[in-house]
C-alpha positions in Angstrom: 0.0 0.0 0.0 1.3 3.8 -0.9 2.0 5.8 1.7 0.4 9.4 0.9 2.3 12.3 1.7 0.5 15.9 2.3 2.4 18.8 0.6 2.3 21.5 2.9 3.0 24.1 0.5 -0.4 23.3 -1.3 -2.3 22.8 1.8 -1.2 26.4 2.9 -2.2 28.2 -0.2 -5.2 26.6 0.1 -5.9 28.3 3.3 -4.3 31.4 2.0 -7.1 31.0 -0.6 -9.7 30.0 1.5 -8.9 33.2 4.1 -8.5 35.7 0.7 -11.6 34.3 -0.8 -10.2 34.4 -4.3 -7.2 33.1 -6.1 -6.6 36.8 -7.2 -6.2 38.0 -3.4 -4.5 35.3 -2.4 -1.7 35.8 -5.7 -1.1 39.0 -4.6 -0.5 37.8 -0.9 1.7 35.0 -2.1 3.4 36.7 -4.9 2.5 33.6 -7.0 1.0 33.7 -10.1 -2.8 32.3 -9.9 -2.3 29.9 -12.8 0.4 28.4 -10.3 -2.2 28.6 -7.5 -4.3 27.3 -9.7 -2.8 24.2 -10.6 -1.2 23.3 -7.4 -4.8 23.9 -5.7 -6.2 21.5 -8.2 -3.2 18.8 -7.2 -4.2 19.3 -3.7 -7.7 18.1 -4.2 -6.4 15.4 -6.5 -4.3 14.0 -3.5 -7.3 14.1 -1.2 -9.8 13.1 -3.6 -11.7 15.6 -2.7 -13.5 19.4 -3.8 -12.6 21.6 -1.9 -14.1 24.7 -3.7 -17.4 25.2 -5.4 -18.0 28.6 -8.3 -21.1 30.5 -7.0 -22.3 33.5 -8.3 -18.1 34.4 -9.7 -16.8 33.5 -6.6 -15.1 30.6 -4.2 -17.1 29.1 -1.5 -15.9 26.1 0.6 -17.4 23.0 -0.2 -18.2 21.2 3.3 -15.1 19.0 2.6 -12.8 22.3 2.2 -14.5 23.3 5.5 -13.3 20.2 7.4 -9.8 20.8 5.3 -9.7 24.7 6.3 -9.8 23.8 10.4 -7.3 21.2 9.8 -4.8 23.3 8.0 -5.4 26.2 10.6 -4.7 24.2 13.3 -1.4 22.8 11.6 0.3 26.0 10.8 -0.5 27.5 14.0 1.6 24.8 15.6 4.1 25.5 13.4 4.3 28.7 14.4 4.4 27.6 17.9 7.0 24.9 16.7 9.4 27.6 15.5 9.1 30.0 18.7 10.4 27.6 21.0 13.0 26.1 18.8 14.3 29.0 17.6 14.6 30.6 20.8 17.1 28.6 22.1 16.4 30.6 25.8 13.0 31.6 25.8 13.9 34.3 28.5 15.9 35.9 25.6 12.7 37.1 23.5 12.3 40.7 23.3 8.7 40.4 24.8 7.5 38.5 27.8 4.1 38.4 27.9 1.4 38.3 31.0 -1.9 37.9 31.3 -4.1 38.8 34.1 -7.6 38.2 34.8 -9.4 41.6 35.0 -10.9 41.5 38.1 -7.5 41.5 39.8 -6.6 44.2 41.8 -4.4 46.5 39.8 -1.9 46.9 42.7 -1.6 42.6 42.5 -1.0 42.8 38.7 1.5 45.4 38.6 3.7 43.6 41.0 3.7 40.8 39.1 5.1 42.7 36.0 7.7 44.4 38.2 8.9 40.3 39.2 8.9 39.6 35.4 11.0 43.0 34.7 12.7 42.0 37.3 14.8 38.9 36.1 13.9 39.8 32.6 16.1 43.6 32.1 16.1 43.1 28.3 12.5 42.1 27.7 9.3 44.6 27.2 7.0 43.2 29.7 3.4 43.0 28.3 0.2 42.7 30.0 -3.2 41.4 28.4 -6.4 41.2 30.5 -8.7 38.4 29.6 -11.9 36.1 31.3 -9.7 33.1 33.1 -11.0 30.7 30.5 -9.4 33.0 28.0 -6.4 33.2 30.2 -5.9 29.6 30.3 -6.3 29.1 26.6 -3.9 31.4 25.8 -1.4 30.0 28.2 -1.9 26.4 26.4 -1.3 27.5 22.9 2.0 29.5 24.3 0.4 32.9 23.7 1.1 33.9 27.5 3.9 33.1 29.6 2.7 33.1 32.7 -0.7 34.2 33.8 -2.8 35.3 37.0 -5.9 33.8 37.8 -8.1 33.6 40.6 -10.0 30.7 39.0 -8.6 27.5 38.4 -12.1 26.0 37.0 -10.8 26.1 33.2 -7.6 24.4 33.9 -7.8 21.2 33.0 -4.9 18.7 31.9 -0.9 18.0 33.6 0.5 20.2 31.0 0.0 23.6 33.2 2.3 24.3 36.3 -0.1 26.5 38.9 1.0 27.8 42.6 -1.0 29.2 44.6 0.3 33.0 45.8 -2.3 33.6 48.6 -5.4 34.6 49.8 -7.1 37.4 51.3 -10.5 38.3 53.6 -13.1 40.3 51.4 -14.7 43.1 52.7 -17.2 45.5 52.0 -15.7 49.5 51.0 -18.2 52.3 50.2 -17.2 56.4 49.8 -17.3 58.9 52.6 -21.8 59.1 52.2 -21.8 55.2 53.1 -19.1 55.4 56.3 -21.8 55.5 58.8 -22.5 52.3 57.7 -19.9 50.5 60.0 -21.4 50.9 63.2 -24.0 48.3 62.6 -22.7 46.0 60.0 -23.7 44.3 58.2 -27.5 44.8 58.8 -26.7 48.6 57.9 -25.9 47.4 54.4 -29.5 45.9 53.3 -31.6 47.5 50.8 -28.3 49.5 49.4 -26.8 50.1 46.4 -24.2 47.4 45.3 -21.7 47.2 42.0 -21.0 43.3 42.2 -18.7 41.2 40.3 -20.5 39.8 37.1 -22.1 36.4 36.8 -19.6 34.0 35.8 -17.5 35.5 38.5 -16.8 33.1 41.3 -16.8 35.7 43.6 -20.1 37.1 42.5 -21.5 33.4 43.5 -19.6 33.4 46.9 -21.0 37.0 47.8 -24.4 36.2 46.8 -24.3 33.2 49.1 -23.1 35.2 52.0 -25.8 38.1 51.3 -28.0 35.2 51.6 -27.3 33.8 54.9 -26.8 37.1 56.2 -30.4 38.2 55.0 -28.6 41.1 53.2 -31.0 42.7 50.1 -29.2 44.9 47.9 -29.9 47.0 44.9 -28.0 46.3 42.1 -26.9 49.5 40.3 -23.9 47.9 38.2 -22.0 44.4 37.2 -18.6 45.4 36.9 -15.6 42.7 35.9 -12.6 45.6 36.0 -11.2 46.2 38.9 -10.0 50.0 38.3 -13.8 50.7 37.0 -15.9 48.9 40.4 -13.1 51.6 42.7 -13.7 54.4 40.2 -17.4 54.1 40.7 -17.4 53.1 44.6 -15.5 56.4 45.2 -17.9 58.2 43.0 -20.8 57.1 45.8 -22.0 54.7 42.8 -22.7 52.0 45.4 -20.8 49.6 47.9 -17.9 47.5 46.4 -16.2 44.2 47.2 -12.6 44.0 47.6 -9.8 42.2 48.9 -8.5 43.3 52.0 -5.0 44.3 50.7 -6.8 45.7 47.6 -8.8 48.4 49.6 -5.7 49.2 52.1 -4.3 52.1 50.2 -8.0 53.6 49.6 -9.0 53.7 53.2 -5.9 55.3 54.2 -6.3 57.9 51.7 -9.7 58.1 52.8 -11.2 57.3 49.1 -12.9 54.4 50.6 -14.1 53.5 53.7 -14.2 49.9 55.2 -17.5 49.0 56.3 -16.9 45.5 57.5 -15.4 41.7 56.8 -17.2 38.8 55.1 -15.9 35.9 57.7 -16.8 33.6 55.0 -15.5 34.9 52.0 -12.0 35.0 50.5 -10.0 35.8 47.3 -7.5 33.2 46.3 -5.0 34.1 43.4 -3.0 31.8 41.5 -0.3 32.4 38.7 -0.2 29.8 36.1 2.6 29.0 33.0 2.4 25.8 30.4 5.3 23.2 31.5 8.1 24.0 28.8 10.8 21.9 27.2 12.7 24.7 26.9 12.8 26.6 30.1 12.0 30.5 30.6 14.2 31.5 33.2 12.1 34.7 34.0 8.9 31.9 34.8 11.0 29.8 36.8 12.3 33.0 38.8 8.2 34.2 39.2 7.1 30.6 40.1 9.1 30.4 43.0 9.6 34.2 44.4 6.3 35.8 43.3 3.8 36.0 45.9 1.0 38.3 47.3 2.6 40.8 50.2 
């Protein structure tokens, strides 16, 4: 029996066709001539025994079989662009760019310390930041998109491919403007029936709070959902409504008396974990974050 070989120079100006949507674009992306294109399109089907275009209406459309073909074909070049990176950067901490994600409900204070780490043992790199849901986060950290990333929930990680440590936790508490600081003498029952900006849905925390309000027998008005961390302050200091925030989040507000401190959740925390893809070739900048970086 023959062993078929693919020829990945038809297969990717076949994508570059399919992504142009003509063989005229695509020539002029290429800088092949389309009769070329033409013919080596043609051998490409022949070796697959398939159509992978249709004519409609003076244009290319995808036949279902050049559909199935496409995904394939942009799944293989994307891991040979991955292939490449880490190859050809023989010490991955030598890239000009080292790039972090963070999900965006962290506190700003959390995320720019973790940049200063990465600076830190990396002097040569530009340190970039990217702010993303943690499913995103996680995703992106797979396909070697991210170095390292900070998340405070592990729910999307799935696989032993990821290394994760944990880098602490903190007591949540409730932080209004100067209109709400009466509120702390009789927490938490002073807080029912007022305005809240709360985490958004998917949000663990949102879950955890709404819990708590419940065993507390704490009503709110919701006013706003609110993912960014910088936006929920911005707003809470406005007189918007009462906020959520890590302990160490809030610190620097109440001391310059931008927020107030109304009172502790017992039962609710905010655990934040950072989280890089296991590497044959080793970044010494993640190995250095991994093992020093930690909430203060």
């Amino acid at each position: 029996m023959n062993q078929k070989w693919l020829n990945y120079h038809h297969l990717y100006y076949f994508k570059v066709i399919a992504t142009s949507g003509s063989i005229a674009k695509a020539s002029e992306v290429l800088l092949v001539g389309q009769p070329a294109l033409s013919s080596q399109l043609k051998q490409l089907e022949h070796s697959l025994n398939q159509k992978l275009f249709e004519r409609k209406n003076k244009g290319l459309h995808l036949t279902e079989a050049g559909r199935v073909a496409l995904e394939y074909a942009e799944t293989i070049f994307k891991k040979g662009e991955e292939f490449l990176q880490v190859f050809n950067e023989q010490n991955l901490s030598s890239k000009t760019i080292y790039k972090v994600g963070v999900v965006a409900s962290a506190p700003k204070i959390l995320a720019g310390s973790l940049m200063q780490m990465a600076k830190k043992f990396g002097e040569d790199n530009v340190i970039s930041m990217r702010e993303d849901p943690p499913e995103e986060l996680i995703k992106k950290i797979s396909a070697h998109e991210l170095d390292i990333a900070l998340t405070n929930n592990l729910s999307s990680i799935k696989g032993d491919d990821l290394m994760v440590k944990k880098i602490g936790e903190d007591n949540v508490s409730i932080f209004g403007s100067k209109k709400f600081a009466k509120l702390k003498t009789s927490f938490p029952k002073s807080i029912n029936g007022k305005n809240f900006i709360l985490p958004t849905m998917h949000s663990k925390l949102r879950y955890d709070l709404e819990h708590t309000f419940r065993a507390m027998g704490v009503k709110y008005k919701l006013v706003a959902e609110v993912q960014d961390s910088s936006v929920k302050k911005a707003l809470a200091m406005d007189g918007v409504g009462l906020i959520s925030l890590p302990d160490f989040a809030g610190k620097s507000y109440v001391k310059e008396k931008k927020l107030y401190k109304l009172g502790s959740l017992e039962d609710v925390v905010e655990e934040y974990w950072i989280v890089a893809k296991k590497r044959t070739i080793k970044s010494s900048i993640t190995e250095q974050v991994l093992k020093e970086f930690k909430m203060k």
